[in-house]
PDB file with one MODEL, atoms N, CA, C and O in Angstrom:
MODEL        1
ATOM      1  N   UNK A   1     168.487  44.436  83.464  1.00  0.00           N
ATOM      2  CA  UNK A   1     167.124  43.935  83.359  1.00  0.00           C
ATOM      3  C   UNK A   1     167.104  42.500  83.876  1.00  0.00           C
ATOM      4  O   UNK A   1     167.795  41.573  83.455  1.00  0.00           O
ATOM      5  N   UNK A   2     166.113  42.462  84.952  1.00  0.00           N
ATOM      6  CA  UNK A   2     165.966  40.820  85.338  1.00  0.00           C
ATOM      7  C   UNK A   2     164.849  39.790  84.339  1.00  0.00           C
ATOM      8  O   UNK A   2     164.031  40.207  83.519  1.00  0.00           O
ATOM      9  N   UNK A   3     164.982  39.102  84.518  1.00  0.00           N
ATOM     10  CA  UNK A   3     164.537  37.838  83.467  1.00  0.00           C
ATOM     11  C   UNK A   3     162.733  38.523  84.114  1.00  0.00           C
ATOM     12  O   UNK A   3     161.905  38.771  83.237  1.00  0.00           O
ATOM     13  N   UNK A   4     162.512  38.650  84.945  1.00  0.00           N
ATOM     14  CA  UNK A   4     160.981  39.170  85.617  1.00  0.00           C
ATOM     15  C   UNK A   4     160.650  40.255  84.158  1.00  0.00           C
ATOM     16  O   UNK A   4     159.811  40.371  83.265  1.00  0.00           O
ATOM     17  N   UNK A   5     161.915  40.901  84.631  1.00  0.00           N
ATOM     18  CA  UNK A   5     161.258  42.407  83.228  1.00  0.00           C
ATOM     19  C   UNK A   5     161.282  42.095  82.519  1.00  0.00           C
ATOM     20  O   UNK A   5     160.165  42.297  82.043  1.00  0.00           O
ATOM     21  N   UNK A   6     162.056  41.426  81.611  1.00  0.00           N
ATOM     22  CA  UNK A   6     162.092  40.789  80.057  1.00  0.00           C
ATOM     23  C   UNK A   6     160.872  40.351  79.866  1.00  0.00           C
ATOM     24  O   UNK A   6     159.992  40.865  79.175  1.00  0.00           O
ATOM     25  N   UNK A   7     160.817  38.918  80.801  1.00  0.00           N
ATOM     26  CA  UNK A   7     159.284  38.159  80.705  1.00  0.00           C
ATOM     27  C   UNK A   7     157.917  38.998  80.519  1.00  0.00           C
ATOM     28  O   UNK A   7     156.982  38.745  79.759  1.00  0.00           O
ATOM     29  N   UNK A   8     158.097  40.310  81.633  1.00  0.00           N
ATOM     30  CA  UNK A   8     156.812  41.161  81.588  1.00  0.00           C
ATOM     31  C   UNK A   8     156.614  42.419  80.659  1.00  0.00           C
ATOM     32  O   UNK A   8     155.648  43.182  80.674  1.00  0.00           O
ATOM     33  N   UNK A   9     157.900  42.490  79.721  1.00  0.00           N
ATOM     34  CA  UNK A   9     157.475  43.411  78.719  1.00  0.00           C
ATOM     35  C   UNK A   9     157.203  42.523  77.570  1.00  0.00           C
ATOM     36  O   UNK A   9     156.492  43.117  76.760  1.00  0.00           O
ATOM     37  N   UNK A  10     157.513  41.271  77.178  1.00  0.00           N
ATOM     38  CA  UNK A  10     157.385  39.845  76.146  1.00  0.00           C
ATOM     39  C   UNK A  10     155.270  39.671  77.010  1.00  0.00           C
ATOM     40  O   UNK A  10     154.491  39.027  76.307  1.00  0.00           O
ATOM     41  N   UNK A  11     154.855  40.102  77.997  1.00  0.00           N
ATOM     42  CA  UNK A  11     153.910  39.721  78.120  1.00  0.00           C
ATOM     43  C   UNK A  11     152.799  40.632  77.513  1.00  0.00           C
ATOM     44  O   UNK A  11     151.798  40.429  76.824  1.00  0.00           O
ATOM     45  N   UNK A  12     153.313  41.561  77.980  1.00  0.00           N
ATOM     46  CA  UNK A  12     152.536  42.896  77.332  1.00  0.00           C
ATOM     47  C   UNK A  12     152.482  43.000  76.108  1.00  0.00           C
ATOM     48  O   UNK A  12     151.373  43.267  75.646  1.00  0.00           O
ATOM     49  N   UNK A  13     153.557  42.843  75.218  1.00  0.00           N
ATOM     50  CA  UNK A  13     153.349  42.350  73.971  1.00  0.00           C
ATOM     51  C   UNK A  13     152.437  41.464  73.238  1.00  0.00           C
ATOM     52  O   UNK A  13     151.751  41.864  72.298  1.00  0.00           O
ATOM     53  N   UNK A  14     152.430  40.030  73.755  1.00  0.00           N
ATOM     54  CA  UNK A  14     151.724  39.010  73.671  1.00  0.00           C
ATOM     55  C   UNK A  14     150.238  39.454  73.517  1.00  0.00           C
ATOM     56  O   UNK A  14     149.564  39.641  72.503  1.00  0.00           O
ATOM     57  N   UNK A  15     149.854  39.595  75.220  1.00  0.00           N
ATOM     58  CA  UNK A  15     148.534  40.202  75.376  1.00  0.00           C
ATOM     59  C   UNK A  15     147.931  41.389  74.224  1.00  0.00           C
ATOM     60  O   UNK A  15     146.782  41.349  73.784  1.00  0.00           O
ATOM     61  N   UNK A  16     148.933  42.415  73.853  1.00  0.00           N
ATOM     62  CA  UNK A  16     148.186  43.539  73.034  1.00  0.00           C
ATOM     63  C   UNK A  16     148.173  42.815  71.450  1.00  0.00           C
ATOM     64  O   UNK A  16     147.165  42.956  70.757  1.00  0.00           O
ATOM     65  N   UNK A  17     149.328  42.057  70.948  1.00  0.00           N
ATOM     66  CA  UNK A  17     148.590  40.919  69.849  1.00  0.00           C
ATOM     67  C   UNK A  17     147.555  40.094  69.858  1.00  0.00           C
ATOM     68  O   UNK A  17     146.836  39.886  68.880  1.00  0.00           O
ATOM     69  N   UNK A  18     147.433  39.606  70.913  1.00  0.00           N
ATOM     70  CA  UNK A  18     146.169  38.591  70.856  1.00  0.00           C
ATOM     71  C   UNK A  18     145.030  39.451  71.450  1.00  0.00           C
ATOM     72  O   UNK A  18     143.914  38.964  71.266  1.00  0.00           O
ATOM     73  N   UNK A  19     145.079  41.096  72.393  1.00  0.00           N
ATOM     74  CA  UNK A  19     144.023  42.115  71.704  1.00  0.00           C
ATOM     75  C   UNK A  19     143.480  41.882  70.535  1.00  0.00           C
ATOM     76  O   UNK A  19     142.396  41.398  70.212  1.00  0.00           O
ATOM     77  N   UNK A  20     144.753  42.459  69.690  1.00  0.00           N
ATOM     78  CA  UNK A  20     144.322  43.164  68.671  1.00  0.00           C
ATOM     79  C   UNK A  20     143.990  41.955  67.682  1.00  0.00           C
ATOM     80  O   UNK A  20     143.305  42.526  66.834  1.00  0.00           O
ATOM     81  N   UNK A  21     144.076  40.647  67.306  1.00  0.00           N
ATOM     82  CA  UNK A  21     143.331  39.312  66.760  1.00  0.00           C
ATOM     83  C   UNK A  21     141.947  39.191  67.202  1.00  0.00           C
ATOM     84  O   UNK A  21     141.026  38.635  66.602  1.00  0.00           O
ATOM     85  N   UNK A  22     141.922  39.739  68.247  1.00  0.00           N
ATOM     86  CA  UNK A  22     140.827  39.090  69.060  1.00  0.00           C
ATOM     87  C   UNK A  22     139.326  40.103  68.890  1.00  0.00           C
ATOM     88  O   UNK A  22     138.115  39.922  69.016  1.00  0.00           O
ATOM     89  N   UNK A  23     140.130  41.095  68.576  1.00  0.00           N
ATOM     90  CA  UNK A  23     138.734  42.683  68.397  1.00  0.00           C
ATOM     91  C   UNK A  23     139.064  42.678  66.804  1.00  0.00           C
ATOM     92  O   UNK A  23     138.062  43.122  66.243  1.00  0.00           O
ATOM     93  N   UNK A  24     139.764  42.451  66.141  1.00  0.00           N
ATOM     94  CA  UNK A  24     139.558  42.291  64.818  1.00  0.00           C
ATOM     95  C   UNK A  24     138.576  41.081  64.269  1.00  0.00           C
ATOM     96  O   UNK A  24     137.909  41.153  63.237  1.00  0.00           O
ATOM     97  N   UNK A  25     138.618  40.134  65.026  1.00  0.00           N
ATOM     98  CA  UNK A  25     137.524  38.762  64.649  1.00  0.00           C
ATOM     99  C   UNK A  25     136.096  39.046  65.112  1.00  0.00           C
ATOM    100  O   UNK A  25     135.059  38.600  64.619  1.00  0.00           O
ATOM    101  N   UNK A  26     136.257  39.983  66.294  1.00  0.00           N
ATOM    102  CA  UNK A  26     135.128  40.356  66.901  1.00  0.00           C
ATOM    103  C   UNK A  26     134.307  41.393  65.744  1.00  0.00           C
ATOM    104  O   UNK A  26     133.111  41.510  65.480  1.00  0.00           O
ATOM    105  N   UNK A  27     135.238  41.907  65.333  1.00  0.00           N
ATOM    106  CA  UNK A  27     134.654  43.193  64.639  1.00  0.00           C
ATOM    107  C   UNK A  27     134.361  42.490  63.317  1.00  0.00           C
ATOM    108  O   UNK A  27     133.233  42.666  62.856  1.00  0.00           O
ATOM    109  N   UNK A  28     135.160  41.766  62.682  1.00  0.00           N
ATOM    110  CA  UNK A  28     134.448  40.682  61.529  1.00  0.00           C
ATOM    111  C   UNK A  28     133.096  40.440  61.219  1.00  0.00           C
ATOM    112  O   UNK A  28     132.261  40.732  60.363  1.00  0.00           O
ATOM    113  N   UNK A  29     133.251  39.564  62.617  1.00  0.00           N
ATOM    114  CA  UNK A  29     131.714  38.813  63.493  1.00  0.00           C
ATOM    115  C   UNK A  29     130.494  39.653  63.096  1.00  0.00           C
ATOM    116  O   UNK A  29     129.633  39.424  62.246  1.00  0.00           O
ATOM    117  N   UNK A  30     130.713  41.125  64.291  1.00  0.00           N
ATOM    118  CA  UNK A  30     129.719  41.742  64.886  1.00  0.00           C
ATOM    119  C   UNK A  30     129.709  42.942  64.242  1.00  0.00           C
ATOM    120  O   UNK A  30     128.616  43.509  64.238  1.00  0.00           O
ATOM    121  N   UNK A  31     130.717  43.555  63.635  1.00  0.00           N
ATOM    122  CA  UNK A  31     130.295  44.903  63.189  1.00  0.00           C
ATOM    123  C   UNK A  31     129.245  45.717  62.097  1.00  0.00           C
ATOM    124  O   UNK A  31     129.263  46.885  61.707  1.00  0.00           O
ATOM    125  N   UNK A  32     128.471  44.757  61.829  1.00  0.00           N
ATOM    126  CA  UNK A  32     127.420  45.244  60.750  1.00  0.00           C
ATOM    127  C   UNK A  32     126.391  45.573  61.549  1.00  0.00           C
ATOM    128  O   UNK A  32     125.376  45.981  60.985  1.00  0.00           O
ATOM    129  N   UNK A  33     126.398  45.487  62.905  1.00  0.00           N
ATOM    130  CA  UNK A  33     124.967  45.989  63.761  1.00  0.00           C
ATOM    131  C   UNK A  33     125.539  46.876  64.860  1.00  0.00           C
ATOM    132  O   UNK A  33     125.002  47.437  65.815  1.00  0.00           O
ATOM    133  N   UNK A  34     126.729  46.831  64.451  1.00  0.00           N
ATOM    134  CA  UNK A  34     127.567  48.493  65.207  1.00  0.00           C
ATOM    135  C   UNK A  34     127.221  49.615  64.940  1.00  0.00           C
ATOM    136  O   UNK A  34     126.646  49.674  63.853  1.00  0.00           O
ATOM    137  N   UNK A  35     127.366  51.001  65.712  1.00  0.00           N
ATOM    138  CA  UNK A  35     126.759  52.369  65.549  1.00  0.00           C
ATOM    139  C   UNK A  35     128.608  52.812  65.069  1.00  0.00           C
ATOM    140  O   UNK A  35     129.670  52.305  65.434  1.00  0.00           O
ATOM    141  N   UNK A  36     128.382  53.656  64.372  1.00  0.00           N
ATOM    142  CA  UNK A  36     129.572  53.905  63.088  1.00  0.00           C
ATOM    143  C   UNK A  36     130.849  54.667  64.340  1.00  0.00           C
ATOM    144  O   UNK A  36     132.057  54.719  64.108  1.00  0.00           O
ATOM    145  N   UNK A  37     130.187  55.176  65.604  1.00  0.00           N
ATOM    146  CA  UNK A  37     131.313  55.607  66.533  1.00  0.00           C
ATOM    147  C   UNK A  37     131.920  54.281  67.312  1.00  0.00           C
ATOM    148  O   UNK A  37     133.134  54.082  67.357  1.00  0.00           O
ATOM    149  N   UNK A  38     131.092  53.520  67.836  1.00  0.00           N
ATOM    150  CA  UNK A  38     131.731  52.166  67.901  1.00  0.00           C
ATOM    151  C   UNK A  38     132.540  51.507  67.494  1.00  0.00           C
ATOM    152  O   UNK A  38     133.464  51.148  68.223  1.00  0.00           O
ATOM    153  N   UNK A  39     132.468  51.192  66.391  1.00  0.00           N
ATOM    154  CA  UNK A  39     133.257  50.680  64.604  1.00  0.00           C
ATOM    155  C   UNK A  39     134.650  51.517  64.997  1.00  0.00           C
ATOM    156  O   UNK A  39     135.711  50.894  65.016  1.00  0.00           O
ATOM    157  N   UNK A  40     134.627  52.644  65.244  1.00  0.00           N
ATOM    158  CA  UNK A  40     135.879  53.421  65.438  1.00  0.00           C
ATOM    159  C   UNK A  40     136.457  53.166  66.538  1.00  0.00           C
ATOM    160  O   UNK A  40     137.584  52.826  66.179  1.00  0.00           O
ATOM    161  N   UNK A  41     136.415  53.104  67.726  1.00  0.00           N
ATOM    162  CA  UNK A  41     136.387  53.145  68.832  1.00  0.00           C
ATOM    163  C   UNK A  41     137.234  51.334  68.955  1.00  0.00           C
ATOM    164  O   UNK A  41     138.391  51.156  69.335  1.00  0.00           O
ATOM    165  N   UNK A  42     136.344  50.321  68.557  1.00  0.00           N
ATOM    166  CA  UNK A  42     137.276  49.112  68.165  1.00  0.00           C
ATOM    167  C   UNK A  42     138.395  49.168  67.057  1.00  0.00           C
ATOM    168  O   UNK A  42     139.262  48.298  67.150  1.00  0.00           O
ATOM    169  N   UNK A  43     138.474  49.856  66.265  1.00  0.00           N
ATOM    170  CA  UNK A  43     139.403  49.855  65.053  1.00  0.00           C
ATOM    171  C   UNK A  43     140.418  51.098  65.594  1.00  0.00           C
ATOM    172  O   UNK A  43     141.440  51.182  64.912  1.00  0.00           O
ATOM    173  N   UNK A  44     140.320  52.058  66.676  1.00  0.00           N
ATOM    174  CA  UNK A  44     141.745  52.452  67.236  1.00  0.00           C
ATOM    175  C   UNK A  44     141.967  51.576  68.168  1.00  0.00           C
ATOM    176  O   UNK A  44     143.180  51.376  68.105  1.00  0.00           O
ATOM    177  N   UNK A  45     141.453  50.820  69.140  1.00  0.00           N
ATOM    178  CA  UNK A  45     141.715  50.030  69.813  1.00  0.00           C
ATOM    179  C   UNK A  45     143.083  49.582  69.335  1.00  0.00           C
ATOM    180  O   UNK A  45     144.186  50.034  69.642  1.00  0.00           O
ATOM    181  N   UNK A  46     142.628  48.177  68.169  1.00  0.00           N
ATOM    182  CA  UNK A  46     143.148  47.586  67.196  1.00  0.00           C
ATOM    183  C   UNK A  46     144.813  48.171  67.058  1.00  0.00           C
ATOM    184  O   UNK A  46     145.820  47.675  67.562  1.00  0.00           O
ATOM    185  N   UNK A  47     144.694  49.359  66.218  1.00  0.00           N
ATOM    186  CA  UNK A  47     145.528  49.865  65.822  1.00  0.00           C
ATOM    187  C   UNK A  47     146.891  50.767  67.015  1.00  0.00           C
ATOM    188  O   UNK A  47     148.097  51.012  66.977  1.00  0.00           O
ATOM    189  N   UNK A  48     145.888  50.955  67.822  1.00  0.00           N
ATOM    190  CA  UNK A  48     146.719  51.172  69.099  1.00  0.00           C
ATOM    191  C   UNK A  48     147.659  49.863  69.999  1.00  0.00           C
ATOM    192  O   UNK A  48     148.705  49.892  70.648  1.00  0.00           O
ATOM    193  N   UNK A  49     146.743  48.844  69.669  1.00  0.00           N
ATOM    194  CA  UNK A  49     147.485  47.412  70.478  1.00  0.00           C
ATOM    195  C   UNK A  49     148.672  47.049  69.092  1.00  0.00           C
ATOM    196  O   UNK A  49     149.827  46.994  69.513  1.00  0.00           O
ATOM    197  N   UNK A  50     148.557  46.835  67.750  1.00  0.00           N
ATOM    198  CA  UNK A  50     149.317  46.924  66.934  1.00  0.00           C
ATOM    199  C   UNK A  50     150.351  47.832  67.099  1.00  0.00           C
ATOM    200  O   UNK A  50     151.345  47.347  66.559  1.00  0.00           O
ATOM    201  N   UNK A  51     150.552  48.703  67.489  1.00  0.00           N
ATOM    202  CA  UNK A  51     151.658  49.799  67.552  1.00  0.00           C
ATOM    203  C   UNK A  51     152.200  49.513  68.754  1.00  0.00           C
ATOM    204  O   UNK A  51     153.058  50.299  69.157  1.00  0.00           O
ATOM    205  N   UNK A  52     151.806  48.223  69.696  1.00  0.00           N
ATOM    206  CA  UNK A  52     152.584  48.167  70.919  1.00  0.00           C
ATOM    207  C   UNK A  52     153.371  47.271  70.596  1.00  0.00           C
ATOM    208  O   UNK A  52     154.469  47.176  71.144  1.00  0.00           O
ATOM    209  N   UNK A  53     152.894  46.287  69.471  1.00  0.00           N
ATOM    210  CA  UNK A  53     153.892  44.943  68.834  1.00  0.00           C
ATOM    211  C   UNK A  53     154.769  45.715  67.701  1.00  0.00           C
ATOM    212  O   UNK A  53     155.808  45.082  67.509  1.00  0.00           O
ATOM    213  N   UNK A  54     154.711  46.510  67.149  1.00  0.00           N
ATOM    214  CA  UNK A  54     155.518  47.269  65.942  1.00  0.00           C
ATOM    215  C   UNK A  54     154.760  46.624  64.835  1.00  0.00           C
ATOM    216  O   UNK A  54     155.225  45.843  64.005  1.00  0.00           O
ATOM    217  N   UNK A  55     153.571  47.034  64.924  1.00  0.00           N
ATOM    218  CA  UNK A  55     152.939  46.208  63.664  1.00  0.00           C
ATOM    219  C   UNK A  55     152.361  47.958  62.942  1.00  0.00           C
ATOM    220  O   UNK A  55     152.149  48.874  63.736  1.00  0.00           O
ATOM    221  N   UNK A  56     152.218  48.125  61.745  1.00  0.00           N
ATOM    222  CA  UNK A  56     151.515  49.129  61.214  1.00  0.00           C
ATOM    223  C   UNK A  56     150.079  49.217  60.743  1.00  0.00           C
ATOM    224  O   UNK A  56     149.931  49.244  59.521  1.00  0.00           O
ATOM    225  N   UNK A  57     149.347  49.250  61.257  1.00  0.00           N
ATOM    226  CA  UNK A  57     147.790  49.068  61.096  1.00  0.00           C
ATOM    227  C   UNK A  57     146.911  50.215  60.565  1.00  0.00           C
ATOM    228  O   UNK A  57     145.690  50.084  60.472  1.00  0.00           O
ATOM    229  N   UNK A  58     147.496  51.230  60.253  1.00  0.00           N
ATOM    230  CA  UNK A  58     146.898  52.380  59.970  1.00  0.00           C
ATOM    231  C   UNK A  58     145.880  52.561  59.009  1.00  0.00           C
ATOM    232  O   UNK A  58     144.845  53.225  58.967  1.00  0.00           O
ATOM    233  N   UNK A  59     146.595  51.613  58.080  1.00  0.00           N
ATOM    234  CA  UNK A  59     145.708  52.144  56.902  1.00  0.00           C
ATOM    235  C   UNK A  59     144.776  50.798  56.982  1.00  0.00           C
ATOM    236  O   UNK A  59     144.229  50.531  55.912  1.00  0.00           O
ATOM    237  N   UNK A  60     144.547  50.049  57.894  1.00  0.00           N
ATOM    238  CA  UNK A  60     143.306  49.095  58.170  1.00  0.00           C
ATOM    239  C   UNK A  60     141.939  49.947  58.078  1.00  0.00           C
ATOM    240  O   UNK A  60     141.951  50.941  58.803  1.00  0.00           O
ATOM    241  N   UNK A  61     140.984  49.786  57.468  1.00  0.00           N
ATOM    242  CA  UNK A  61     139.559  50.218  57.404  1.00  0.00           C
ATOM    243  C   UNK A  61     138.532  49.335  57.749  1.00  0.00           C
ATOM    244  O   UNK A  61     137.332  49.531  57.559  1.00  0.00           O
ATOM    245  N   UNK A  62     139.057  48.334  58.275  1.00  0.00           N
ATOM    246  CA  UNK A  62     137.680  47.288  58.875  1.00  0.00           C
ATOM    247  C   UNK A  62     137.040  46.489  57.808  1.00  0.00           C
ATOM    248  O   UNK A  62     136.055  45.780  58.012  1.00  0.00           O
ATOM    249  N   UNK A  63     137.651  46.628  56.617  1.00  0.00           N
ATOM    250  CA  UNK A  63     137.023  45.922  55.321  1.00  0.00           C
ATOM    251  C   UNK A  63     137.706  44.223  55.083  1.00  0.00           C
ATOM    252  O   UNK A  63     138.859  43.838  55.272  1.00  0.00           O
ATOM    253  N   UNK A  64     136.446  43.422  54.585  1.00  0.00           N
ATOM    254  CA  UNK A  64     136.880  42.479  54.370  1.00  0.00           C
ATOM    255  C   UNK A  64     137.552  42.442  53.060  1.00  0.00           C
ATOM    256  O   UNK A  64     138.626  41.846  53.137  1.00  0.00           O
ATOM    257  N   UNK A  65     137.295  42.850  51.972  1.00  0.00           N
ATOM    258  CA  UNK A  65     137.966  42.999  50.699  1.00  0.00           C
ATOM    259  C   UNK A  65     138.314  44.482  50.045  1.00  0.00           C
ATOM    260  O   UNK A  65     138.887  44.558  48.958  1.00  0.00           O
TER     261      UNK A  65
ENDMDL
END
């Protein structure tokens, strides 16, 4: 593996964490005037960019408390 590939799988990583921060704040924000397939549609997003960092997000429901 050249330092290129290392760097560009460490990027892909990066990027799908700061996804998945980034549509979770969004969905914070904005999701009370979302249509309930939407709401889903960002929350696999989420959970799909989490599973590219080894994070477990599954049982996330979009709830603040």
């Amino acid at each position: 593996m050249t330092n290129d590939e290392a760097l560009e799988i460490l990027r892909i990583k990066v990027n799908a964490v700061n996804d998945a921060i980034n549509d979770i704040n969004k969905y914070r924000a904005e999701s009370v005037s979302w249509l309930n397939d939407y709401k889903t549609t960002v929350k696999d997003l989420v959970k799909a960019n989490a599973v590219t960092v080894g994070a477990n997000l599954s049982a996330w429901e979009g709830l603040d408390s």
